[in-house]
Structure formats: structure tokens, C-alpha cells
C-alpha positions in Angstrom: 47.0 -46.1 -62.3 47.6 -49.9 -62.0 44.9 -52.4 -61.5 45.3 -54.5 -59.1 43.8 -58.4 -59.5 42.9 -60.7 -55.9 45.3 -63.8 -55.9 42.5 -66.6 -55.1 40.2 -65.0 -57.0 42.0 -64.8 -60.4 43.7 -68.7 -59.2 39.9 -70.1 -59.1 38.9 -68.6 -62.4 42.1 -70.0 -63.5 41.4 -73.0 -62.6 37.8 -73.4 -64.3 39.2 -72.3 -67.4 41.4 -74.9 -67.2 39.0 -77.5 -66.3 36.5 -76.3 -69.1 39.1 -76.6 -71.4 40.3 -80.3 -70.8 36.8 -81.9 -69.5 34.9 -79.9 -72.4 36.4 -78.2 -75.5 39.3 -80.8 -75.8 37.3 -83.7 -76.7 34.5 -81.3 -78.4 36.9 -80.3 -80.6 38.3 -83.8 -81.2 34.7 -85.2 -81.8 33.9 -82.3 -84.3 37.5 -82.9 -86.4 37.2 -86.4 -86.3 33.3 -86.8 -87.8 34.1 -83.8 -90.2 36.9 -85.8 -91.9 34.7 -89.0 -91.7 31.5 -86.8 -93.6 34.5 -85.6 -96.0 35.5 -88.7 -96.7 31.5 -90.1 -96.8 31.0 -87.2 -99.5 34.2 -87.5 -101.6 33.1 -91.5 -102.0 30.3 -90.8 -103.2 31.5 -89.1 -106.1 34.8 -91.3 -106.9 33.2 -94.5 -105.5 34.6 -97.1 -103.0 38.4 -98.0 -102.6 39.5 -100.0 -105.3 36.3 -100.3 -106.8 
């Protein structure tokens, strides 16, 4: 048997995903990387103090 999918329908979820992807999880994503590094690099000075100190 073969499924068949509806063109506009699949297109329009298509679509969202898209947009949820760029308008959402892109900068998400690049909000979580760049403040983890930041905390890793807040914790690791606290241990070896500040640069060139």
C-alpha cells in the first residue's frame, strides 16, 4: 500500500517548520551556546583568577 500525502497540506507544515526553526530555535540555540561559554569561562576564572593576574 502507498501512503499518499496532500501537496498544500504537507507545503504549509513545511513552511512552519521552517519558520519555527529560523524565528525560534536559531537564536535559542545561539543565546544558550553563547551564555554557556560565558558561565564556563565565569567559573574557570574563578579558580585560575583574572587574565594576567
Amino acid at each position: 500500500m502507498s501512503e499518499t500525502t496532500s501537496g498544500p497540506s504537507v507545503k504549509t507544515q513545511e513552511r512552519r517548520s521552517l519558520i519555527f526553526l529560523s524565528v525560534v530555535m536559531a537564536p535559542l540555540l545561539a543565546v544558550v551556546v553563547v551564555s554557556g561559554y560565558g558561565f564556563l569561562v565565569w567559573v574557570y576564572q574563578m579558580f585560575a583568577g583574572p587574565p594576567g593576574g
